[in-house]
C-alpha positions as CSV (number, residue, x, y, z in Angstrom):
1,X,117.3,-72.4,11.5
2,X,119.2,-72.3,14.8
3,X,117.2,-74.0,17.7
4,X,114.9,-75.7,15.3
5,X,115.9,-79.9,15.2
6,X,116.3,-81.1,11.9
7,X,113.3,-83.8,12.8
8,X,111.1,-80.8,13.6
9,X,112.0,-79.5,10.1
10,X,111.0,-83.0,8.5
11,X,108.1,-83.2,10.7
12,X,106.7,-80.1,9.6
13,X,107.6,-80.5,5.8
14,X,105.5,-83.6,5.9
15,X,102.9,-82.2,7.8
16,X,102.6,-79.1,5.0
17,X,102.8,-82.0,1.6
18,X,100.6,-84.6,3.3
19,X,97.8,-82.6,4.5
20,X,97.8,-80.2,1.0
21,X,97.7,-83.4,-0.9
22,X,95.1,-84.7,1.1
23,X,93.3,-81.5,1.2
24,X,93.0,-81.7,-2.9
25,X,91.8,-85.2,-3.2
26,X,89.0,-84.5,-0.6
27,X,88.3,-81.0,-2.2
28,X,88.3,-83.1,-5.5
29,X,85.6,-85.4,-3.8
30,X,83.9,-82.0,-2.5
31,X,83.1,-80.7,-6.2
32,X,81.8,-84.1,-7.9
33,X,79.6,-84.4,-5.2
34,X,78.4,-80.8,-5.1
35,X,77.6,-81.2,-8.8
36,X,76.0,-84.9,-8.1
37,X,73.8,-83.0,-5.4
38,X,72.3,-80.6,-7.9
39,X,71.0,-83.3,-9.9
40,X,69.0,-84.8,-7.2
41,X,70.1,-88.4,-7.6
42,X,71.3,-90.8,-5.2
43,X,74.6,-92.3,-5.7
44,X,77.0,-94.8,-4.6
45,X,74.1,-96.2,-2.8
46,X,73.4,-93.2,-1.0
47,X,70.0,-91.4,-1.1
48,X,70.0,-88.2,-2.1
49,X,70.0,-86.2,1.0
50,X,73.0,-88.9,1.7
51,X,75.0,-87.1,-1.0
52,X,74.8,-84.1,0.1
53,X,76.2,-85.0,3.8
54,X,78.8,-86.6,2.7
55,X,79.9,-83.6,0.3
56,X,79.4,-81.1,3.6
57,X,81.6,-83.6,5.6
58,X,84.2,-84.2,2.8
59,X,84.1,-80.6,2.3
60,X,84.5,-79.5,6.4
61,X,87.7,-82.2,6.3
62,X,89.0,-80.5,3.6
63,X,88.3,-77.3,5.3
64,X,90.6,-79.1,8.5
65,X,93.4,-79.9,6.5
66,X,94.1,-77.0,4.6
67,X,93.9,-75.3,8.2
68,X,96.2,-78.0,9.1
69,X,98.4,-77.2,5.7
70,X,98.8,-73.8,6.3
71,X,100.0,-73.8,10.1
72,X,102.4,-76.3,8.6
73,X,103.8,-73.9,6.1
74,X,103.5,-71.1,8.7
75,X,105.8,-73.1,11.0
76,X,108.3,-74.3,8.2
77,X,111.4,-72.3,8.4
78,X,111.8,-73.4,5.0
79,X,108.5,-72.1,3.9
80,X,109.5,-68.6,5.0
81,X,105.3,-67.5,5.3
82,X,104.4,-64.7,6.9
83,X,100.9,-64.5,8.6
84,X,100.3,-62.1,5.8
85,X,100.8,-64.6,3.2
86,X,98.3,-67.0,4.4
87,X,95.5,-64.3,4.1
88,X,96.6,-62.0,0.7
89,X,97.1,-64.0,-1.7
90,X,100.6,-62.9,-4.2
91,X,103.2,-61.8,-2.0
92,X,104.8,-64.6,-0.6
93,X,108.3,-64.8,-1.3
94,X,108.7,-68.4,-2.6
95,X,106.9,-68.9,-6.1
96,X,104.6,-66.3,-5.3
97,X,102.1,-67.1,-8.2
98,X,102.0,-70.8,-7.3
99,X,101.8,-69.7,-3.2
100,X,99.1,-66.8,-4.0
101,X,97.2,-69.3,-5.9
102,X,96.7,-71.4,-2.8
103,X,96.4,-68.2,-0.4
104,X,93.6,-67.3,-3.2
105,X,91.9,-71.1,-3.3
106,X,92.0,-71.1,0.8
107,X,90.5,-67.6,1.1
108,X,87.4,-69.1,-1.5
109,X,86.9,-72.1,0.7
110,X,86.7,-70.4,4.0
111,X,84.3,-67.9,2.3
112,X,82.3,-70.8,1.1
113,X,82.4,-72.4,4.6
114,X,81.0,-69.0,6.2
115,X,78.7,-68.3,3.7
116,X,77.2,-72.3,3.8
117,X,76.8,-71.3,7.9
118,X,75.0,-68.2,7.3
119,X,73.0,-70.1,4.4
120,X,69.8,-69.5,6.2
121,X,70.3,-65.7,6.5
122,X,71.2,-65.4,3.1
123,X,68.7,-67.4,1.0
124,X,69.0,-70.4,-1.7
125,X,69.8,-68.1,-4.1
126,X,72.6,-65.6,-2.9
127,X,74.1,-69.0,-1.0
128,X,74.2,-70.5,-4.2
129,X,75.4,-67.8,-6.3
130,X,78.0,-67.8,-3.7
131,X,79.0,-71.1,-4.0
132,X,79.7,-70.8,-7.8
133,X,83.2,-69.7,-6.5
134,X,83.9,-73.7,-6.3
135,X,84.5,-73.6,-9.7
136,X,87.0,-70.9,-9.1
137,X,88.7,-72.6,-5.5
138,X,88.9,-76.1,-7.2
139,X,91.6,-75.1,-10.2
140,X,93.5,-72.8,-7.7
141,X,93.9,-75.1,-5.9
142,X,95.3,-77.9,-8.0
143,X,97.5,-75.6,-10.0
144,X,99.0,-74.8,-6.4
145,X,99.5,-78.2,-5.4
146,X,101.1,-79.0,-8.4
147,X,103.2,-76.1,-8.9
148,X,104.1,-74.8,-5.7
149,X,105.7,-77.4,-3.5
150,X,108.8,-79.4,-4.2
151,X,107.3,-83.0,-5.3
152,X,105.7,-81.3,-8.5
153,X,107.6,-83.8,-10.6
154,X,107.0,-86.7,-8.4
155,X,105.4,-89.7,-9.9
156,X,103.1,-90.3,-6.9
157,X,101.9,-86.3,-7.1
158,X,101.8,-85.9,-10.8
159,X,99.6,-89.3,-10.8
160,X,97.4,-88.5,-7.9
161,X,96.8,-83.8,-9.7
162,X,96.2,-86.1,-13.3
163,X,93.1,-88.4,-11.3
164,X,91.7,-85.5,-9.1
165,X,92.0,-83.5,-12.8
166,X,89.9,-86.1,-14.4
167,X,87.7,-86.6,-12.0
168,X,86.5,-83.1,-11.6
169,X,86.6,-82.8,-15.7
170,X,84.5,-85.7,-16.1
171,X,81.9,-84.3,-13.4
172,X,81.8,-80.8,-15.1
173,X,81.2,-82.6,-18.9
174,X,78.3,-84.0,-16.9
175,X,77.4,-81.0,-15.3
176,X,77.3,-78.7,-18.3
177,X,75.8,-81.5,-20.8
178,X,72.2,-81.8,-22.4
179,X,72.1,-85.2,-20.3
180,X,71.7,-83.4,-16.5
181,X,68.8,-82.5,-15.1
182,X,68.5,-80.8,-12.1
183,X,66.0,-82.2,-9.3
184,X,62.6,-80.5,-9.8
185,X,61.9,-77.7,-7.7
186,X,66.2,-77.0,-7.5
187,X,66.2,-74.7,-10.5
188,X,67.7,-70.9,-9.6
């Protein structure tokens, strides 16, 4: 690490932990608001077409971060990513199931982001056939977060992977239960 100061290291490792953990929590926020936006219904106050803003401008943050994330980790000697890495997910050198995951989760997203720009040219319903790989991007994610890094038995992580966990569970019971109903006119 010749050439590289030791406050550029710290810098950098922070940058990479902050902006992943970040990254989950509004991915996390991203999800239980893409599922409330199926059912139609306002919430927190919000009117319906309110919801779903705030999910596409949680979601384009998240989308920012783990950008942010991965130039982080591509800059951390410590890291040792190739360009490679960030874009195939499994052959990273470093916990290469826990990195791939994350390569896998980040190459969903930014599929999701291009395909929810071209939603126009491809139609409600190959968009949202599409955007069932959320389910998918979500757990890669977290399993990532939690099992890649070097805080995975940190209080403050383990407590923050256990909320976003519940959060996303509890949507999902809603989601796949007798008690949702989609907003008429939504059905694929």
């Amino acid at each position: 690490m010749a050439g590289v100061s030791e406050a550029t290291i710290d810098a950098l490792w922070f940058l990479a932990r902050g902006t992943g953990v970040t990254a989950l929590v509004l991915l996390t926020i991203a999800v239980t608001l893409g599922i409330g936006t199926r059912s139609g219904r306002p919430a927190f106050g919000l009117p319906r077409f309110g919801v779903a803003d705030v999910h596409r401008n949680v979601s384009l943050m998240a989308v920012g971060l783990v950008g942010l994330h991965m130039i982080g980790l591509l800059l951390d000697p410590y890291a040792q990513l190739e360009l490679l890495d960030l874009v195939v997910p499994f052959g990273a050198a470093y916990r290469p199931l826990w990195v791939g995951l994350g390569t896998l989760a980040a190459d969903l997203l930014f599929l999701l982001i291009v395909t929810s720009l071209l939603r126009h040219r491809l139609g409600l319903r190959a968009w949202r056939t599409l955007h069932w790989a959320s389910y998918a991007l979500w757990p890669a994610a977290w399993l990532h977060g939690v099992f890649s890094g070097t805080d995975g038995n940190e209080p403050w992580l383990i407590s923050t992977a256990v909320v976003c966990a519940a959060v996303v569970a509890g949507a999902l019971v809603w989601r796949f239960s007798a008690r949702f109903t989609e907003a008429a006119g939504r059905q694929a």
